[in-house]
NUMITOR-994168 format. One line per field, with one value per residue (C-alpha): x negated, y, z. Coordinates in Angstrom, 2 decimals. Example, Ala and Ser with C-alpha at 12.3 -4.5 7.8 and 13.67 -1.06 7.14 Angstrom:
<recs>
X = [-12.30/-13.67];
Y = [-4.50/-1.06];
Z = [7.80/7.14];
</recs>
This chain:
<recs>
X = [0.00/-1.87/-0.56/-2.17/-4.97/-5.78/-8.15/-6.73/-2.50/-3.29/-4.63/-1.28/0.30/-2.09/-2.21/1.89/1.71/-0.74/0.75/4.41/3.28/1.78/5.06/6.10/3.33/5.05/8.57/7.30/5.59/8.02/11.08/11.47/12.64/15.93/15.52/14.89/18.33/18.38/14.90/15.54/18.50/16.89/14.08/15.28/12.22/11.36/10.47/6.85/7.31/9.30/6.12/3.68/5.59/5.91/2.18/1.04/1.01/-1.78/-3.60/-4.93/-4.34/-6.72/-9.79/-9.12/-10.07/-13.80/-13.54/-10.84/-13.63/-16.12/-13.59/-12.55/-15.98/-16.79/-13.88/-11.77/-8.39/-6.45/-7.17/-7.46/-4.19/-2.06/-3.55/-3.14/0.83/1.27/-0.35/2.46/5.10/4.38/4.45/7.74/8.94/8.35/9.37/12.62/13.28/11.55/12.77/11.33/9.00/5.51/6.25/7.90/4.57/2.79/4.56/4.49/0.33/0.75/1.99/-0.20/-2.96/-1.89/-1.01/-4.24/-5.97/-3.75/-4.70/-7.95/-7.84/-5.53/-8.36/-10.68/-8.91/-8.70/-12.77/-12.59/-10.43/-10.24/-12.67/-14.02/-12.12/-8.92/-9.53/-7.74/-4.31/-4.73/-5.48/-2.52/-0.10/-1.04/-0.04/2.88/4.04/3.97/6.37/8.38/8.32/8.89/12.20/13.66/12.54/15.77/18.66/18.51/17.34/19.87/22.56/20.96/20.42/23.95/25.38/23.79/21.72/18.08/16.87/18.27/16.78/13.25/13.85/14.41/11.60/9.36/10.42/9.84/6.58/5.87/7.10/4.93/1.91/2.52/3.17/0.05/-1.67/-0.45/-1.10/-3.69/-7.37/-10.59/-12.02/-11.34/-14.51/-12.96/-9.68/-11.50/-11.15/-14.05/-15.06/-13.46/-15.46/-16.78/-15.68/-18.87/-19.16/-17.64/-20.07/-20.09/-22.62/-24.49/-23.92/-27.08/-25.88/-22.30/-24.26/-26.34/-23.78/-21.69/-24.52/-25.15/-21.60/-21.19/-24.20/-22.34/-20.98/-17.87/-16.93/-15.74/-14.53/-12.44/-11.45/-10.09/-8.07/-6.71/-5.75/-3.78/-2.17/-1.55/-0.75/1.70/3.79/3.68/4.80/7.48/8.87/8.05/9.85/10.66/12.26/15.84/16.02/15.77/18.05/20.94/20.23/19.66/22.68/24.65/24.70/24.63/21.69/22.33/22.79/19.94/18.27/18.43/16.24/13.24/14.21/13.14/10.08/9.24/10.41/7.92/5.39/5.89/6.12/2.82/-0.09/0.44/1.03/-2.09/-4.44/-3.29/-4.19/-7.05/-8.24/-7.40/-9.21/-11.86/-11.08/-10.70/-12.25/-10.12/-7.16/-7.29/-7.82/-4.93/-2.70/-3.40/-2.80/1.25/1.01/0.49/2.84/5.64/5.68/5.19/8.37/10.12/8.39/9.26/13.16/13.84/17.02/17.23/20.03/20.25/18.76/15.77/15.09/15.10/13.23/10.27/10.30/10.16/6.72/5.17/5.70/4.42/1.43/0.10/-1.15/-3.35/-4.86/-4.86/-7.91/-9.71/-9.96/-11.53/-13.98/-15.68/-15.69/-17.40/-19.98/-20.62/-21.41/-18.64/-20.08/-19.23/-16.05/-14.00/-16.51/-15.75/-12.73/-11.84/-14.18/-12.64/-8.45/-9.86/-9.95/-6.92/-4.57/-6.19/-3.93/-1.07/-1.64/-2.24/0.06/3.49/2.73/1.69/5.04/6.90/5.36/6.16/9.49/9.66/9.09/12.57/15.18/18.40/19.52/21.87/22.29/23.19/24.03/21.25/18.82/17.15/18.48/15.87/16.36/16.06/12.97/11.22/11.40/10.07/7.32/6.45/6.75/4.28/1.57/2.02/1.36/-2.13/-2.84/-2.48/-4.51/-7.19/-7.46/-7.33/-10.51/-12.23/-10.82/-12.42/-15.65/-15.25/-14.81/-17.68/-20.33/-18.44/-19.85/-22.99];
Y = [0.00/3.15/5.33/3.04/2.87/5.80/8.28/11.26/10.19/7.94/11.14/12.50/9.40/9.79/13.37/13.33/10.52/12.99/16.17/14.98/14.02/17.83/19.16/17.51/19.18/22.29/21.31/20.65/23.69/26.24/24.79/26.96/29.58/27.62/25.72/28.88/29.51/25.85/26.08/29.09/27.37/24.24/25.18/28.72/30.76/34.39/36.16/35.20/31.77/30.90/32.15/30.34/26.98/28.10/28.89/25.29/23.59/26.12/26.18/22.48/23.30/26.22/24.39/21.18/22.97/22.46/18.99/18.45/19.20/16.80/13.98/14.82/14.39/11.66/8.97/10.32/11.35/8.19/7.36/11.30/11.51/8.42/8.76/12.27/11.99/8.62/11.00/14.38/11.62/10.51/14.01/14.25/11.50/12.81/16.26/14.48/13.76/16.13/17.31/20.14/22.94/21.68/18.00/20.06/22.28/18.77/17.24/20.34/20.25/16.91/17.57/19.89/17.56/15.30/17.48/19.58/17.14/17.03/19.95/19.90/16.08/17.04/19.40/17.41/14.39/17.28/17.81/14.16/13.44/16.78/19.12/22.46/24.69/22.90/23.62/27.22/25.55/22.14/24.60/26.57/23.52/22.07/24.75/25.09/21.80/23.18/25.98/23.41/22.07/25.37/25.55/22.22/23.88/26.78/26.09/22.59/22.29/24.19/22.40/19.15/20.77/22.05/18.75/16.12/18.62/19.67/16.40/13.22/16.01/15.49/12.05/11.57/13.70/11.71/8.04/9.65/10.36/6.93/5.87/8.99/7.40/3.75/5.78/7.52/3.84/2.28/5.26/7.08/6.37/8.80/8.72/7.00/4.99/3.71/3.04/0.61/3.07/4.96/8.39/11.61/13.77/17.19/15.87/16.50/12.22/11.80/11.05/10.72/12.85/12.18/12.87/15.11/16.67/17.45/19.56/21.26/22.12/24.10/25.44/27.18/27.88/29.46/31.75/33.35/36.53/35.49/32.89/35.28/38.09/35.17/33.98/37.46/37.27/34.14/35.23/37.92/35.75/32.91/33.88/36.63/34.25/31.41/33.57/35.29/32.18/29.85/31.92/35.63/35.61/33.69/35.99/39.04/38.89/37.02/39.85/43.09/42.05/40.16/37.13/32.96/31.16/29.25/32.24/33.29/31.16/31.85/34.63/32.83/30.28/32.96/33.37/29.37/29.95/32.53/30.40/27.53/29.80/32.18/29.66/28.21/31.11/33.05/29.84/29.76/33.21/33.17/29.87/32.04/35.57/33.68/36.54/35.80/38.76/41.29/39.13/38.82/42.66/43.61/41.00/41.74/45.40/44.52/42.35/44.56/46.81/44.59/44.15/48.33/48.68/46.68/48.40/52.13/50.94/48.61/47.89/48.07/46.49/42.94/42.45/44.38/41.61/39.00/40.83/41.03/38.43/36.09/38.84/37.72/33.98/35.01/36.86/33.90/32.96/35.79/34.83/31.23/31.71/32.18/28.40/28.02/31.09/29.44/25.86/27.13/28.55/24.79/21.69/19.26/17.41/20.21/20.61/19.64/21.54/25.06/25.24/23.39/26.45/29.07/27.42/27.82/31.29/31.60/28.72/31.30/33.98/31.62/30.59/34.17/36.41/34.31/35.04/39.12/39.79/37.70/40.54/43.31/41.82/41.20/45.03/45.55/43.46/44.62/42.52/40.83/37.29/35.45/32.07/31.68/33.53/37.03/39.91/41.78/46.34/47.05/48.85/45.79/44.42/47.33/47.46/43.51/44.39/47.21/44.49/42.53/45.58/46.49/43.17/42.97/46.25/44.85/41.86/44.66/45.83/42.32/41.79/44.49/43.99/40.12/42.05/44.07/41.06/39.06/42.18/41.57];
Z = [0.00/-0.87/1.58/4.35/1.76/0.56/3.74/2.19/2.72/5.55/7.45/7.39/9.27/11.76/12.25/12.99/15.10/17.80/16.84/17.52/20.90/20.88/20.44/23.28/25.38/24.69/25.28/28.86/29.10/27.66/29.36/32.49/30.54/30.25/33.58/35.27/37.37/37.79/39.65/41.38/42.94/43.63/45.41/46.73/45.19/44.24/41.09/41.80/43.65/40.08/37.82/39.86/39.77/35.93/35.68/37.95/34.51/33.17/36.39/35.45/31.61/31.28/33.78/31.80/28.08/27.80/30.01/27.47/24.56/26.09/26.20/22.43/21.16/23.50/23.74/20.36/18.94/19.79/23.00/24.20/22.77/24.49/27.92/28.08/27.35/29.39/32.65/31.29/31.24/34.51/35.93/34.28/36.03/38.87/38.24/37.54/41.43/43.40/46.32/47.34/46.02/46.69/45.21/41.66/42.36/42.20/39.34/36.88/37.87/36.83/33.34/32.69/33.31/30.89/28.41/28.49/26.42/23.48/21.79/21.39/20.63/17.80/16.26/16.88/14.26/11.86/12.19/11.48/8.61/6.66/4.62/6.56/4.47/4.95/8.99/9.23/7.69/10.04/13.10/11.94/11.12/14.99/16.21/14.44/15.75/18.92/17.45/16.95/20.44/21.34/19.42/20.84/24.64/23.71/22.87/21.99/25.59/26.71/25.67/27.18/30.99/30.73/29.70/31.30/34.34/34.56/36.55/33.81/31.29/32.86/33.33/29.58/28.72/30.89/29.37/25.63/26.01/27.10/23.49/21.78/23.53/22.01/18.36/18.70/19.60/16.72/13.56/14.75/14.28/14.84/11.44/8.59/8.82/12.20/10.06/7.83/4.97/2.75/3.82/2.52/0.38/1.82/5.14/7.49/8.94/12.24/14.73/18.66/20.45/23.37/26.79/26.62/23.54/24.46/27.55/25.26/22.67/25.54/26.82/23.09/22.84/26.66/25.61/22.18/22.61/19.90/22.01/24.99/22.68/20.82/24.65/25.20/22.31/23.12/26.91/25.43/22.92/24.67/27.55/26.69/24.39/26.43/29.80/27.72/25.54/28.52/31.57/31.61/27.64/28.44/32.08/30.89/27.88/30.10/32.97/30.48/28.15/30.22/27.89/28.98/29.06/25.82/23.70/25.42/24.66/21.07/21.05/22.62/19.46/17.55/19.44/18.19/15.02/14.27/15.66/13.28/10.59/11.31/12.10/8.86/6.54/8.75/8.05/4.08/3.64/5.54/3.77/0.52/0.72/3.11/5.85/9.56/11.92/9.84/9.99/14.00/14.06/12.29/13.71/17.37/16.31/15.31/18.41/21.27/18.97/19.59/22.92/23.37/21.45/24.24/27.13/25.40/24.65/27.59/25.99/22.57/20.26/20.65/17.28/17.95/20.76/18.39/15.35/18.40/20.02/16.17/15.09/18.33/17.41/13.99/14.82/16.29/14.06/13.84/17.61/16.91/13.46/16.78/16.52/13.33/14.10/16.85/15.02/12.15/14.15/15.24/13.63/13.57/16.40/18.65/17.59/20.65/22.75/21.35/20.66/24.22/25.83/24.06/25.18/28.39/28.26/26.61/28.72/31.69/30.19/30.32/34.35/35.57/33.24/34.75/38.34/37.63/35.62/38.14/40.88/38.44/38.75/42.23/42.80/40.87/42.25/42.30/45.42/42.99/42.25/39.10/39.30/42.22/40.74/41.28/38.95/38.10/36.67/33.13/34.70/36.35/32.59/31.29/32.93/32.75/28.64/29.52/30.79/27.73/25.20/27.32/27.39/24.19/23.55/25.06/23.04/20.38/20.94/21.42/17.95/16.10/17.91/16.87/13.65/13.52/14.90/12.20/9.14/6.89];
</recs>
């Protein structure tokens, strides 16, 4: 059969088999945005007890990036790939029946754990099995995967918790990963040569460091001045999308407009949407006019734009919201050519090693960012309750959309001096 046959199909197999367990990572971690009044009731927390229980899945996500590297380049794809969601489904389990704060606290760290390897895993198979300029679109196309996680963690979602309640939700979560793990077993192989299959042409040869050079490719990639202006741009990035998608997003349209959770909920779809559709399209066009500094600089630019809109209106028409909040899904892609900057600075046998150290910079974004806004927000409370949770003043939100934009500024500048490192 020559799609089992043939390296350059069979990659394709393989490459959905581990990003489709991916997407699951982010279902998992974008999903207190819907669960959010369901938590807050639960487990009786504030504004900031809500973004750190939120956050607890990057705490161990963000330290686990460049360990995550190491075991990428030293065990491979495959088995990176099932353990990591077997460990996320078992912290879904558990997440599933927890009875208090601390033990959800426990079992969100747990998913995070798991899923912290995925990832980089993912881009490390596309090292493997595709050419160097094919890299930007693969980056892209992972990550638009996760978009697509990030779509079923809305509405979809939504509908679930409010039909069958947050806990079975979990519970089913938890027992499909378990079957993503055995998929990934079964297509998924590290290289071709370790699928039985000829080598592809232009594709660098897959090979295993050592121990001894896994250390000294960090040490060469912790010393690079692009790797922590690239970091930067990923805290911003990441950690602004993934805090407003993945908690404050469905809150603060239900509280500012008054709207349910489900229809909410729609507007963080949006959010996904964009981010299926920008990695890709950002990774083409980069791929094509062989640009990525300038392409970061400009996109960060319309970025922190986005979110200063929201801080300057507060309240804008409904369909502002949702123009926004899909650009910030689509300029991800602009953040996420970060990737392929720092791998092509690398030979392919330090691939899982720089891109892991620069997501740890950026998955740092996404564990501090949740817990500041939720403080932002904490300062604003109305004293209201909706449906057990805090209500929060058009203000609060305001402000928490002002962090975003000079977060995002920031990663502006890192951008264009990326940019300007990056000129002949």
């Amino acid at each position: 059969m020559r799609l089992w046959s043939d390296p350059t199909k069979r990659r394709w197999i393989a490459w959905a088999a581990l990003a489709v367990a991916y997407a699951l990572v982010s279902v998992h971690r974008l999903s207190t945005a819907v669960l959010a009044e369901q938590l807050t009731a639960a487990f009786d927390t504030s504004g900031a007890a809500l973004g750190t229980l939120h956050a607890s899945f990057f705490y161990v996500y963000a330290a686990m990036q460049l360990p995550a590297g190491v075991i990428a380049d030293r065990t491979g794809s495959r088995l990176a790939v099932t353990a990591g969601t077997v460990v996320m489904s078992v912290g879904a389990l558990l997440f599933s029946v927890a009875p208090s704060y601390p033990v959800a606290f426990l079992a969100r760290t747990l998913i995070g754990l798991g899923g912290s390897v995925l990832f980089i895993a993912v881009l490390r198979f596309c090292a493997n099995w595709f050419r160097p300029g094919e890299f930007a679109r693969m980056s892209g196309a992972t990550i638009a995967v996760a978009g697509f996680g990030g779509v079923l963690a809305t509405r979809p979602l939504a509908e679930v918790v409010a039909a069958a309640g947050w806990r079975p939700t979990l519970l089913g979560l938890g027992v499909l990963g378990f079957l993503l793990a055995a998929v990934a077993v079964v297509l998924a192989r590290d290289s071709p040569a370790d699928a039985g299959l000829r080598e592809i042409e232009g594709v660098p040869l897959a090979r295993t460091p050592s121990l001894r050079a896994v250390a000294a490719n960090t040490m060469v990639v912790l010393r690079e001045r692009a790797t922590w202006l690239v970091g930067i741009v990923l805290f911003a990035g990441t950690g602004v999308n993934i805090t407003v998608f993945g908690l404050w997003g469905v809150p603060y349209v239900v509280q500012t407009y008054g709207v349910s959770v489900p229809t909410a909920s729609n507007f963080t779809l949006l959010g996904s949407l964009g981010l299926v559709v920008g990695p890709p399209v950002m990774g083409w066009l980069s791929d094509r006019i062989d640009s990525r500094t300038g392409l970061i600089a400009v996109g960060m630019a319309l970025y922190a734009g986005v979110f200063a809109v929201l801080a300057a209106t507060g309240r804008p028409p409904l369909p502002v919201v949702g123009v926004a909040f899909f650009l910030s899904g689509f300029l991800a892609g602009a953040y996420a050519l970060g990737y392929t900057v720092v791998k092509e600075r690398h030979d392919s046998g330090a691939s899982g090693v720089s891109t892991g150290t620069v997501n740890t910079i950026g998955f740092a974004g996404a564990a501090l960012l949740p817990t500041l806004m939720g403080v932002v927000l904490d300062a604003y409370r109305t004293g209201r309750t909706l449906n057990g949770a805090q209500v929060y003043s058009v203000v609060g939100y305001r402000l928490a959309f002002a962090l975003a934009a000079l977060t995002g500024g920031v990663a502006v500048l890192a951008a264009l001096w990326l940019h300007l490192d990056a000129r002949p």
